[in-house]
C-alpha positions in Angstrom: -9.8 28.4 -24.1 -9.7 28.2 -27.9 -10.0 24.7 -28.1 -12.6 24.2 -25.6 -14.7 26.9 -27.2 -14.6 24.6 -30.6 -15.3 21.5 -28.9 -18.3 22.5 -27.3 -19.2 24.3 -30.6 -18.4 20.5 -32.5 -20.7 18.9 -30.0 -23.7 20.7 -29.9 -25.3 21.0 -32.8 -27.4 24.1 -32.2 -24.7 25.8 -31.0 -22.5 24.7 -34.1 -25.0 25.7 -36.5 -25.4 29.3 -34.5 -21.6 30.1 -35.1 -21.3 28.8 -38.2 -24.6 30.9 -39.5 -24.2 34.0 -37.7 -20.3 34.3 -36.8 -18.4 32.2 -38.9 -15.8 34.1 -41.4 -14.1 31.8 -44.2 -10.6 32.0 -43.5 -9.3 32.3 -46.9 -10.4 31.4 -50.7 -11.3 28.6 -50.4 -13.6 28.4 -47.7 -15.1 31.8 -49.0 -15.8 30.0 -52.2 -17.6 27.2 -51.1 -19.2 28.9 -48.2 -20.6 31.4 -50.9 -21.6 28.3 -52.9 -23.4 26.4 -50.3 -25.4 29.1 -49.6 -26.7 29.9 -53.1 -27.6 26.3 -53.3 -30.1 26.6 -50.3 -29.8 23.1 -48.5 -30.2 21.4 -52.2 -26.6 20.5 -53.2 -25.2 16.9 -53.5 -21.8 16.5 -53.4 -18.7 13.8 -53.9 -15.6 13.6 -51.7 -12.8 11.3 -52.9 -10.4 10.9 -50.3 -12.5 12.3 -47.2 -9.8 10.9 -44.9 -11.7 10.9 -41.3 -14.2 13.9 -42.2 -12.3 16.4 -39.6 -8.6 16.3 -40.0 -7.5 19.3 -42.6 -11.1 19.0 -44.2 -12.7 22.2 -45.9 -16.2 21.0 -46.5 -17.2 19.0 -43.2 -18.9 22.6 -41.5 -20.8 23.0 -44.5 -22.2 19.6 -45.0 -23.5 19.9 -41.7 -24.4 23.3 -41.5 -25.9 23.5 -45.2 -27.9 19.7 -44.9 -26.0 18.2 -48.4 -26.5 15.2 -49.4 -23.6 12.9 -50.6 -21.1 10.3 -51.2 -17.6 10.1 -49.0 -15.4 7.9 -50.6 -12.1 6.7 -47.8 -10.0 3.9 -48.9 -8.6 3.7 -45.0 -10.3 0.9 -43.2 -9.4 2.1 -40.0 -9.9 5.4 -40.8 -13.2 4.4 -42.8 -14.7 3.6 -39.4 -13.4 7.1 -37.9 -15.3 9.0 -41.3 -18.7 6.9 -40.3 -18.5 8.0 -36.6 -17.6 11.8 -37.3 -20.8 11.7 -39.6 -22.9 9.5 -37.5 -25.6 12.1 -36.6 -25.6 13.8 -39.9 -28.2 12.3 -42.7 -28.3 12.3 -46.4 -25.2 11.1 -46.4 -23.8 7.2 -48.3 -20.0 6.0 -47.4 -17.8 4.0 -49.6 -15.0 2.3 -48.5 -12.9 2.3 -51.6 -10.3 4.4 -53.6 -11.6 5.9 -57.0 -9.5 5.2 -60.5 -10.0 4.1 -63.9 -10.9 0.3 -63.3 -12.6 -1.6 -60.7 -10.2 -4.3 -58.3 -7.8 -4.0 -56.2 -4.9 -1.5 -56.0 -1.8 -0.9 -53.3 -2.1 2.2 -50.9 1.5 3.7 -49.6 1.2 5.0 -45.9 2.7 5.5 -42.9 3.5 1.9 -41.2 3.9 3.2 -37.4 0.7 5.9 -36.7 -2.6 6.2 -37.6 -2.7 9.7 -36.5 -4.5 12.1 -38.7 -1.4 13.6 -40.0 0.0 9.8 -41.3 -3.6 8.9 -42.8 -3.9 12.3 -44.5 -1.0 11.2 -46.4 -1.4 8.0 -47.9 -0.8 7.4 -51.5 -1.0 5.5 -54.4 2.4 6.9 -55.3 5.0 5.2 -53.3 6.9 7.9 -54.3 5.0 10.6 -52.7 5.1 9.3 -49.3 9.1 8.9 -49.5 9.2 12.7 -50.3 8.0 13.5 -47.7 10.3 11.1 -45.5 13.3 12.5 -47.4 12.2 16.1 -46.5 12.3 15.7 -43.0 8.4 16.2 -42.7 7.8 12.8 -40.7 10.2 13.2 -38.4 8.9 16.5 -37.4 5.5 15.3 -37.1 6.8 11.9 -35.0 8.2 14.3 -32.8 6.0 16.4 -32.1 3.7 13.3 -31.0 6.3 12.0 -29.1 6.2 8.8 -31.9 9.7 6.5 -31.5 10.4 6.1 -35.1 11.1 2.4 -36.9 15.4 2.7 -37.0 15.2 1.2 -40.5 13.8 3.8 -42.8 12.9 1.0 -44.9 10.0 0.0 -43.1 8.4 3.4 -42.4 6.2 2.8 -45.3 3.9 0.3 -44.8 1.5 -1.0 -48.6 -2.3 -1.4 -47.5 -4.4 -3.3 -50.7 -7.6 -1.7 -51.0 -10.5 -1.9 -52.9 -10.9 0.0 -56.0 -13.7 1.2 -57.4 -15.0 3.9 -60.4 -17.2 7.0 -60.0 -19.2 5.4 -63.4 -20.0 2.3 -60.7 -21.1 5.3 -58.0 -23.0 6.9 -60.0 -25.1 4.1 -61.4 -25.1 2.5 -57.6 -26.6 5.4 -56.1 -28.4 6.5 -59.2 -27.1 10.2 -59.0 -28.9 12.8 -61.6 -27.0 15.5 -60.8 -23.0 16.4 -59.1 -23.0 20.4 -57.9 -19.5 19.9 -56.6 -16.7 17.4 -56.5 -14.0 17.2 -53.6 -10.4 15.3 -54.3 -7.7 14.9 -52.0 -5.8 11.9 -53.3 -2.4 13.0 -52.8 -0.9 13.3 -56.0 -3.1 11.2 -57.6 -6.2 14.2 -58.2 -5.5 14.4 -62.0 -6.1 10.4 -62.6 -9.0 10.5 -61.1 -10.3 13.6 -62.9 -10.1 11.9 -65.7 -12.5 9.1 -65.0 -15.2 11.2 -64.0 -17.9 10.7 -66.8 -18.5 13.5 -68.4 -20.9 12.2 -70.5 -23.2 11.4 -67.7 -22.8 14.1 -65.3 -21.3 17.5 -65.7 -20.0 18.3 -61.9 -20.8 22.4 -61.4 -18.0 22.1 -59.3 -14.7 20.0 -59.1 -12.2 21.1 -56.3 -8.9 19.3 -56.4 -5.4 19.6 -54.6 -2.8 20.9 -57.3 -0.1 21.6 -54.4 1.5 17.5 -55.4 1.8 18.1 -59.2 4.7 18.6 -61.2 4.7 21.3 -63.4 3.7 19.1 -66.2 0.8 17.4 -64.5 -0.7 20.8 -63.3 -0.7 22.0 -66.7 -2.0 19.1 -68.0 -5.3 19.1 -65.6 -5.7 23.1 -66.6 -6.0 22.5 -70.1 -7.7 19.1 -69.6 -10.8 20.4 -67.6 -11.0 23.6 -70.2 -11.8 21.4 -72.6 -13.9 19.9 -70.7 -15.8 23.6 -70.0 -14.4 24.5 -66.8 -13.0 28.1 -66.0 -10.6 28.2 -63.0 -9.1 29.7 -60.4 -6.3 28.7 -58.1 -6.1 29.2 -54.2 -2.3 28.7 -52.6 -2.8 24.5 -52.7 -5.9 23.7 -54.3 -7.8 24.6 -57.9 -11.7 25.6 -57.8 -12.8 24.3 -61.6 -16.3 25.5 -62.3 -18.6 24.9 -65.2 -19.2 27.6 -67.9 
């Protein structure tokens, strides 16, 4: 009954924008933080989401862009799941797609994923660290998952990662493309990869008011390092169980 109730929610827009208006309760720190930010911002925020997988699958942001009307760019390196993003957003306007990964330097660059399933759980976990993915193997996480879809798994472990080249782009290159003025929040899910990419936002452009990034994949080292990095940058922050909320003094 659950389920049904949110699919008819999903696909009917006045309906969706009644529950999420009137009924809706964020379920924990994060969504109360952005839910509370959305609404100060009154249907004028623009936003950037690196790594917006297919716009539904473990995403924290997809009610509010469409209850709230932002404007945007989602950024999905996926081809396949690319095409899944465009048609979850298809009715939704204000909105640009870029079919690219973000980093330091425009070109081309290898993406680790799951060779055998293009499920939401195997795209959700692609990375540019090889390294990353194979945890996960090694932890018993795939297997699990697999299972539970009923998957038949490759017998050579070897070959459960699959490399994907895609394109590569900058957020300087974005931000000149779509000539943005202003960022009020930045989304990253880049498994593992979230500080790299923090550091090629340009700062000297564009101040984001917000920057929400996954800290969950770090090393102790590399969390530290993004703390102090973005409070010298003029960020305070708080931390939610996976994720850090950075926002602009």
């Amino acid at each position: 009954m659950k389920k049904i109730f949110k699919k008819a929610i999903y696909e009917n827009d006045i309906l969706f924008k009644l529950y999420f208006n009137y009924l809706y309760k964020p379920k924990d720190k994060l969504e109360k933080f952005i839910n509370e930010f959305s609404r100060l911002k009154k249907n004028d925020l623009f936003f950037i989401q690196i790594g917006a997988n297919d716009g539904h699958w473990n995403d924290p942001i997809y009610k509010f862009i469409r209850r709230d009307n932002w404007a945007g760019i989602l950024i999905e390196p996926q081809k396949t799941i690319f095409e899944r993003l465009i048609n979850n957003y298809k009715n939704i306007k204000n909105l640009s797609f870029e079919n690219a990964a973000i980093d330091a330097v425009e070109g081309e660059k290898s993406l680790f994923k799951i060779s055998f399933s293009n499920s939401q759980w195997a795209s959700g976990i692609s990375s540019f660290i090889k390294n990353y993915v194979q945890k996960l193997i090694d932890a018993g996480y795939i297997e699990r998952m697999s299972e539970a879809e009923k998957i038949i798994l490759p017998s050579n472990r070897e070959e459960w990662i699959s490399e994907e080249k895609v394109k590569v782009t900058t957020l300087n290159n974005l931000i000149n493309k779509y000539q943005v003025k202003k960022i009020d929040l930045i989304m990253i899910d880049a498994e593992g990869y979230d500080f790299e990419i923090i550091k090629t936002i340009p700062f000297e452009l564009v101040k984001p008011t917000i920057i929400i990034y996954e800290h969950s994949h770090f090393d102790g080292t590399t969390k530290n390092e993004c703390l102090e990095y973005l409070k010298k940058m003029g960020y305070k922050l708080v931390q939610t169980d996976s994720d850090t909320i950075a926002e602009l003094i």
